[in-house]
C-alpha positions, -999 to 999 in steps of 0.1 A, spaced: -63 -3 -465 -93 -11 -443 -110 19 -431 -110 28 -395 -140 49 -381 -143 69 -349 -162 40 -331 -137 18 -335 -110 42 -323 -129 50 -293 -138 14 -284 -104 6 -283 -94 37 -263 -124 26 -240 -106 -7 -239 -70 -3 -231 -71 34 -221 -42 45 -250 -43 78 -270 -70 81 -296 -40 86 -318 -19 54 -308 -52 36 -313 -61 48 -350 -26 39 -357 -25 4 -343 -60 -2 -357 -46 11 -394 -14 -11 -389 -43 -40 -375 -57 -34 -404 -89 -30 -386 -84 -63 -368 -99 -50 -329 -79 -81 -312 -48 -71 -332 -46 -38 -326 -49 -49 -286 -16 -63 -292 3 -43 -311 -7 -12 -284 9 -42 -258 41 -46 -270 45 -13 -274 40 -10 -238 65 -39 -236 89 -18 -256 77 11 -234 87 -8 -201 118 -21 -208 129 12 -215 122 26 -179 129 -7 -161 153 16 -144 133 49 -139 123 54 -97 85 48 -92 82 68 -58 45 86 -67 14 66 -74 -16 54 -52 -18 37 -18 -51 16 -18 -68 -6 11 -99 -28 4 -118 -47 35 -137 -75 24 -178 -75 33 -179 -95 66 -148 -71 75 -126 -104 82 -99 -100 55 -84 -69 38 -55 -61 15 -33 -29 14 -15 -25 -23 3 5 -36 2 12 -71 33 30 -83 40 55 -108 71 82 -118 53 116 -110 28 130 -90 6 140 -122 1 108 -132 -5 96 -94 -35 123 -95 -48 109 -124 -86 93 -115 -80 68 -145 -46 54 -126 -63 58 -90 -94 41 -104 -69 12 -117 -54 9 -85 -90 1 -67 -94 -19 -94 -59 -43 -92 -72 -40 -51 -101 -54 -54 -84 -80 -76 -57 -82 -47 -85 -89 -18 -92 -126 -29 -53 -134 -28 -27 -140 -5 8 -126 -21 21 -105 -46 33 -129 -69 -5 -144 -68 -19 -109 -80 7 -105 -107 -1 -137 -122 -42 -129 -115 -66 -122 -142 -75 -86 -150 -107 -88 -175 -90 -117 -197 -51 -106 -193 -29 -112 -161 -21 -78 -140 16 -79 -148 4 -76 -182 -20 -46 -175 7 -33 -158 30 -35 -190 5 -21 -212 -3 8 -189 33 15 -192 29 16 -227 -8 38 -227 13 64 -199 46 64 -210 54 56 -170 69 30 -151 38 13 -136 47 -11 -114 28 -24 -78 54 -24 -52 36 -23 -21 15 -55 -16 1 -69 24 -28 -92 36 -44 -90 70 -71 -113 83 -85 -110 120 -120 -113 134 -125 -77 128 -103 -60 96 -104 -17 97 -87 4 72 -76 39 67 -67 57 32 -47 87 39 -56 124 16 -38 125 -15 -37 85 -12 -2 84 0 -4 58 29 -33 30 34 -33 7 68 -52 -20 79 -56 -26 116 -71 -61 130 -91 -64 163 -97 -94 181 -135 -93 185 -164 -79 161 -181 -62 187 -203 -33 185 -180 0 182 -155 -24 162 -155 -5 131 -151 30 145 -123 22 167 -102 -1 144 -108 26 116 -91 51 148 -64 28 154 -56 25 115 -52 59 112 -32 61 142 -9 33 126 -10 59 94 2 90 110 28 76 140 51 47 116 45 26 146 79 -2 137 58 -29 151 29 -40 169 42 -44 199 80 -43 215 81 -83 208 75 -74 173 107 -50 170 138 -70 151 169 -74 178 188 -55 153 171 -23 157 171 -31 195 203 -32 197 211 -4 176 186 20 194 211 10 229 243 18 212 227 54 200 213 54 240 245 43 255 268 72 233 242 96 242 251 86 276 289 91 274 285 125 260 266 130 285 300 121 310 276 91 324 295 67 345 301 33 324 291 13 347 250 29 348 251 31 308 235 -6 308 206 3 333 198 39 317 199 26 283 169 -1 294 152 30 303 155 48 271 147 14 255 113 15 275 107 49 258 114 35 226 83 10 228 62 32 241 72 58 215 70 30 183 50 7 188 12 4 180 -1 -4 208 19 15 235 21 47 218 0 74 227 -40 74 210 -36 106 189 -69 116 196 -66 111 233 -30 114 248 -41 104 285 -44 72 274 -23 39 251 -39 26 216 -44 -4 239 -63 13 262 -85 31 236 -93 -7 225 -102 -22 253 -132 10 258 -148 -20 232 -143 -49 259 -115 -56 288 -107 -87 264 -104 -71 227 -71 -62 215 -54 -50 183 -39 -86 167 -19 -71 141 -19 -39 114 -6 -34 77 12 -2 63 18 8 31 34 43 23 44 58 -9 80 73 -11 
């Protein structure tokens, strides 16, 4: 039996981040083989994941990365089963690192595939599963480019947002890192009221219209009060009409255009844990 010392135990816990007792044993089944004992800790993480395939993943980290020119970001969540895993900095440095990964691509299905330091992700996602004993999976996964890209991380790193801005003027990244938060704390449904789905337009009248009837509101006015109340519902759930949190007197579109009568917010990204 080939004998395994301490360095080579720790190089391969420095390596795939397992226990230093799952890596003396791979490296004693290995038979001191390094590249073999990389495997054998991976299909235990394949064994490991296919075991939880069905376990929720609700905790974990919400990550957004801006590129350097600020004209491209990427919000990702990496997922996890508890909250002391989440808190972990190995698995929140992991996440900044599949991120950063994540910046240069367009989809989900592109990151999975990507390489991650000579492996794909989905496969440093498997053997993480295996190293934690967690379902690791990334769930959340959104690309935003605009002339101007902001972001936002939430405390705890339980939402990240991305906001775009039409111009990259002077004040851009203040106000666009504003609006992102603002995007974080409100759960705006859309951008703006063309960007709300019919189906929860239509919903939010029939809530307004029984409202009404309890109410002992004629039928015949149900149609023109419910507008009203449909009004409110932009202004109360959408980015750009709701209220700035940080200044109430005026709209998220307002606070933008203090940069320029002609700069607007094109578009934001919102990724929540949960």
């Amino acid at each position: 039996m080939a004998k395994i010392t301490a360095a080579e135990v720790n190089k391969l816990r420095q390596t795939t981040g397992a226990g230093m007792m799952d890596c003396k044993k791979a490296l004693v089944e290995a038979e001191g083989n390094f590249e073999t004992a990389i495997e054998i800790l991976r299909k235990k993480g394949q064994k490991v994941a296919a075991n939880r395939a069905d376990r929720d993943s609700s905790e974990g980290a919400a990550i957004a990365k801006v590129n350097g020119d600020n004209t491209s970001g990427v919000v990702i969540s990496l997922n996890c089963e508890t909250d002391f895993v989440a808190k972990n900095d190995s698995f929140v440095a992991l996440a900044n690192e599949i991120a950063d990964v994540a910046l240069g691509l367009n989809t989900i299905e592109e990151l999975l595939a990507a390489d991650f330091n000579g492996i794909s992700v989905q496969e440093k996602l498997t053997e993480q599963t295996g190293v934690i004993g967690e379902k690791i999976e990334i769930k959340g996964f959104s690309k935003l480019n605009a002339p101007f890209v902001g972001s936002y991380i939430h405390a705890g790193n339980k939402i990240a947002t991305l906001v775009g801005l039409s111009a990259a003027v002077e004040g851009a990244d203040v106000v666009a890192k504003d609006v992102a938060m603002q995007a974080a704390a409100m759960n705006p449904v859309a951008l703006d009221e063309t960007g709300v789905d019919q189906s929860i337009i239509d919903k939010e009248i029939e809530i307004a219209k029984d409202q009404l009837r309890q109410e002992g509101k004629p039928e015949a006015m149900l149609d023109n009060i419910a507008k009203g109340k449909i009004k409110r519902f932009f202004k109360d759930n959408t980015l750009v009409n709701q209220d700035f949190i940080k200044d109430s007197k005026v709209s998220v579109s307002q606070y933008v255009k203090s940069l320029g009568d002609t700069v607007e917010v094109t578009d934001f990204k919102r990724v929540a844990l949960g």
